[in-house]
C-alpha positions in Angstrom: -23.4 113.2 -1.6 -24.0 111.9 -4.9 -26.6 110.0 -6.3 -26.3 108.3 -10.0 -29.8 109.2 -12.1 -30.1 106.5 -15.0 -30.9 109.7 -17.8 -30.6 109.0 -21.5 -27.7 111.2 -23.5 -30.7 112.8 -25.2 -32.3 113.3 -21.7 -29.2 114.8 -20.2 -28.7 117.6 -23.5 -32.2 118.3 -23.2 -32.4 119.5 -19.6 -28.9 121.2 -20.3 -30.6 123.3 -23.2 -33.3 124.1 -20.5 -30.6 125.6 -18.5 -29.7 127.9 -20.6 -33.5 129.6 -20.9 -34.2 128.9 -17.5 -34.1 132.5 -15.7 -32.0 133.0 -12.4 -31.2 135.0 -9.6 -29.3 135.4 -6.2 -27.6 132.6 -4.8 -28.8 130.1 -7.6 -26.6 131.3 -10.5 -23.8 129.6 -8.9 -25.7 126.2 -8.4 -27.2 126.5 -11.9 -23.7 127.2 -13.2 -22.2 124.3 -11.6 -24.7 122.4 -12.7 -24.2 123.6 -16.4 -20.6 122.7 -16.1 -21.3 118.8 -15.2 -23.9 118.5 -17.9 -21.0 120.3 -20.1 -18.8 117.5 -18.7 -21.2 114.3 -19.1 -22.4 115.1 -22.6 -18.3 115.2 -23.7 -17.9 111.7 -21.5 -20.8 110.6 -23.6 -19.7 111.5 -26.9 -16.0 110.5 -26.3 -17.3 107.4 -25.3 -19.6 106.7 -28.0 -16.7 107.7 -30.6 -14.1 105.2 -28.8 -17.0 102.6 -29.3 -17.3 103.5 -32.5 -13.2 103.3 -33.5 -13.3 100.4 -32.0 -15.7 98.2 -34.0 -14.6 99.8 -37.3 -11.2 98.0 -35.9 -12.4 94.9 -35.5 -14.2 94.9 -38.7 -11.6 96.2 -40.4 -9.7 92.7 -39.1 -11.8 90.2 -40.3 -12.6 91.9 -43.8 -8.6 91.3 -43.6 -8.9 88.3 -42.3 -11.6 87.2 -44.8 -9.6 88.1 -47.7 -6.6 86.6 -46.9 -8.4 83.1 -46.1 -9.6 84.2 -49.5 -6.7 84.5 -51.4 -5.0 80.9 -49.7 -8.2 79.2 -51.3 
């Protein structure tokens, strides 16, 4: 079962770093290195995300600048 934990980008690199100095033994490397890989995997969803966001508003400004100076240059 999963359960979805409202945690910050910061939040979620943060207790990833801990992982790493964290020490382990026995049965729990597996679980911690599980649980490495998903934070792995949830800080690149972030940061994809975060750059699509990005493109995409540098898009739309781009478009009315253009818009703007063509209304602009009709004056």
């Amino acid at each position: 079962m999963n359960y979805e934990i409202g945690f910050s980008p910061e939040e979620i690199a943060i207790i990833r770093q801990s992982l790493d100095i964290i020490q382990i033994s026995g049965k729990s490397a597996r679980v911690i290195a599980g649980l490495q890989d998903k934070l792995d995997e949830a800080i690149m969803n972030i940061q994809f995300t975060i750059e699509a966001e990005e493109a995409k508003k540098q898009e739309e400004l781009q478009k009315l600048v253009e818009k703007n100076t063509t209304s602009k240059l009709k004056s």
